[in-house]
C-alpha positions in Angstrom: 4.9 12.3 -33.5 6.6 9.1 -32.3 6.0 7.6 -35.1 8.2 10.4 -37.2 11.3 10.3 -35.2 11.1 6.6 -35.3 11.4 6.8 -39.1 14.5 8.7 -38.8 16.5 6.2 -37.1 19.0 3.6 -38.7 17.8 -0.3 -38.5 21.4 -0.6 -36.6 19.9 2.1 -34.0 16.3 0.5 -33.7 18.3 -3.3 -32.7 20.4 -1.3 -30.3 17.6 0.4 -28.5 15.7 -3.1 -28.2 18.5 -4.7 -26.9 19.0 -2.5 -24.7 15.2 -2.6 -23.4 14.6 -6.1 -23.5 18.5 -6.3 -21.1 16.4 -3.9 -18.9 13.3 -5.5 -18.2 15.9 -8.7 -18.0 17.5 -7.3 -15.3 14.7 -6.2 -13.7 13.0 -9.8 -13.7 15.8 -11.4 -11.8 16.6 -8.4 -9.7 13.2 -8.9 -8.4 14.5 -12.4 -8.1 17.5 -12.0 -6.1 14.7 -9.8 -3.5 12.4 -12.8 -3.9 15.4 -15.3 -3.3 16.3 -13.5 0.0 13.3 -14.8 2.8 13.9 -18.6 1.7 17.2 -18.0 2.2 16.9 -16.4 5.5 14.3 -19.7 6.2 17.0 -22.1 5.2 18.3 -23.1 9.2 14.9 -23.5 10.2 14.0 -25.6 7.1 17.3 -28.0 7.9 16.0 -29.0 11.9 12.5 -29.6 11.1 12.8 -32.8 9.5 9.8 -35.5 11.4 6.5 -36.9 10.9 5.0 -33.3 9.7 7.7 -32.2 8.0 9.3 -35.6 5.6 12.6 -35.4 4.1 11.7 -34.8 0.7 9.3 -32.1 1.7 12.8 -30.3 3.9 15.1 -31.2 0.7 12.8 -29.6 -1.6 12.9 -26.5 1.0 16.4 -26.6 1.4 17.1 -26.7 -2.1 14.5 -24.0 -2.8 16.2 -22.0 -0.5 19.8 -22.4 -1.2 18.4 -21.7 -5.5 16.3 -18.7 -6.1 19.2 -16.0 -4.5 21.6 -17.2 -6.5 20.4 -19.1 -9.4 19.1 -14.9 -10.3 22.5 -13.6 -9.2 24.2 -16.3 -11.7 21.4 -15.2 -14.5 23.6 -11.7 -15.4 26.2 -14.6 -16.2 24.9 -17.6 -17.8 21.1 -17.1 -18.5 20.1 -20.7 -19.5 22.3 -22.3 -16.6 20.5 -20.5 -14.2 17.2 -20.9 -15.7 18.0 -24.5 -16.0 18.6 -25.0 -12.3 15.6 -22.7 -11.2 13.7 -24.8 -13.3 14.5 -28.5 -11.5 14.0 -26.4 -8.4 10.5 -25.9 -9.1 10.1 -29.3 -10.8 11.5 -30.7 -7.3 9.2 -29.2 -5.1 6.4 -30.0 -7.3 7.1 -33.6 -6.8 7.8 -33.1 -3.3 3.9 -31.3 -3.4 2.9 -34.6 -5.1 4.4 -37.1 -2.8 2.9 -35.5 0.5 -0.3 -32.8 -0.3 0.0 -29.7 1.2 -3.2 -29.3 3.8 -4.3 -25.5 4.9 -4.7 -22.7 2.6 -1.5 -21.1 4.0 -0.1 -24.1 2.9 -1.3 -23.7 -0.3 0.2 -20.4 -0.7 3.8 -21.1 0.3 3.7 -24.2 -2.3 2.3 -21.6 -5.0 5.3 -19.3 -4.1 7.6 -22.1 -3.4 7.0 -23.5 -6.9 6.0 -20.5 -8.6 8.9 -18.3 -8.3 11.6 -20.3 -9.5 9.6 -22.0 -12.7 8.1 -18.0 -13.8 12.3 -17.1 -13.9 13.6 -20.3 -15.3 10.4 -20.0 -17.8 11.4 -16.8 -18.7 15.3 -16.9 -18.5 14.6 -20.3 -21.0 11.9 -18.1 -23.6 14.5 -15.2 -23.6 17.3 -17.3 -24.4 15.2 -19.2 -27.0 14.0 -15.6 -28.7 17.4 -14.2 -29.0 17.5 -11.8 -26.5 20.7 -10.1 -25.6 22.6 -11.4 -22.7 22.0 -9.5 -19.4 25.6 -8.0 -19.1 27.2 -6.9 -22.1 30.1 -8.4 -23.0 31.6 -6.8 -26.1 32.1 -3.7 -23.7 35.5 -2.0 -23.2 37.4 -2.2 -19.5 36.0 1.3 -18.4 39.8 3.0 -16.9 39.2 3.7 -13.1 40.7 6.9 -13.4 38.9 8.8 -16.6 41.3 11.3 -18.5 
C-alpha cells in the first residue's frame, strides 16, 4: 500500500518530504541538546569556586567551558550547524584531555566524564556528518516573512 502511493509522487515531492524529515529529527537532536545543556549550566557557579588540590584548573576550565557550551552551542545549531558542531566538538576534545591529564577515580566519576565528554562529541559528531551528507539546514531560509496579521 505504501509502496503505491509512494509511486505517485513527483521526485521534487519525495526531496521535499526528506528534507523535511531529516530538519525534524535535526531539531529534535539538539533540542534534546539545549535540555541536556541546561544542568551544566545550572552547575557552572559551583564549578568556578572549586578550584584546589581535588579539583585542578584544567579539570574546572574544562567544566566551565562544558558548561558555558552544550546550551548554546545547540541553540546556535538552528543557525550555523557546523559552527556549532565545531565548538561542541573542542568542548569534548577539551575535557578529554582534561580526563587525560588528571584520571577520574570513582564510578560516579566515571559517569559524569562519559556524559561530560559524550554529550557534546555525539552533537558535534552529528551536526558535522549532517552537514557533510547534505542535509538541509535546521531553519529554512528560502521562507517568506509570514505577515503578523493574515488577510
Amino acid at each position: 500500500m505504501l509502496k503505491t502511493e509512494e509511486d505517485g509522487l513527483t521526485e521534487e515531492v519525495k526531496k521535499q518530504l526528506r528534507d523535511d524529515l531529516r530538519r525534524f529529527w535535526s531539531r529534535l537532536v539538539y533540542f534534546l541538546g539545549m535540555m541536556a545543556g541546561f544542568l551544566p549550566l545550572i552547575t557552572l557557579p559551583a564549578n568556578l569556586f572549586t578550584i584546589g588540590s581535588t579539583n585542578p584548573a584544567i579539570v574546572a576550565f574544562a567544566q566551565v567551558f562544558n558548561a558555558a557550551t552544550v546550551l548554546p552551542a545547540s541553540a546556535l545549531a538552528y543557525w550555523q550547524r557546523r559552527v556549532a558542531s565545531l565548538w561542541l566538538t573542542v568542548d569534548a576534545m577539551l575535557g578529554i584531555f582534561a580526563g587525560m591529564e588528571h584520571p577520574v577515580k570513582g564510578v560516579e566519576n566515571w559517569i559524569l566524564f562519559a556524559l561530560t565528554v559524550g554529550i557534546p562529541l555525539l552533537l558535534g559528531g552529528f551536526g558535522l556528518i549532517t552537514e557533510w551528507t547534505g542535509w538541509p539546514p535546521l531553519l529554512d531560509r528560502k521562507q517568506k516573512a509570514r505577515t503578523r496579521f493574515p488577510n
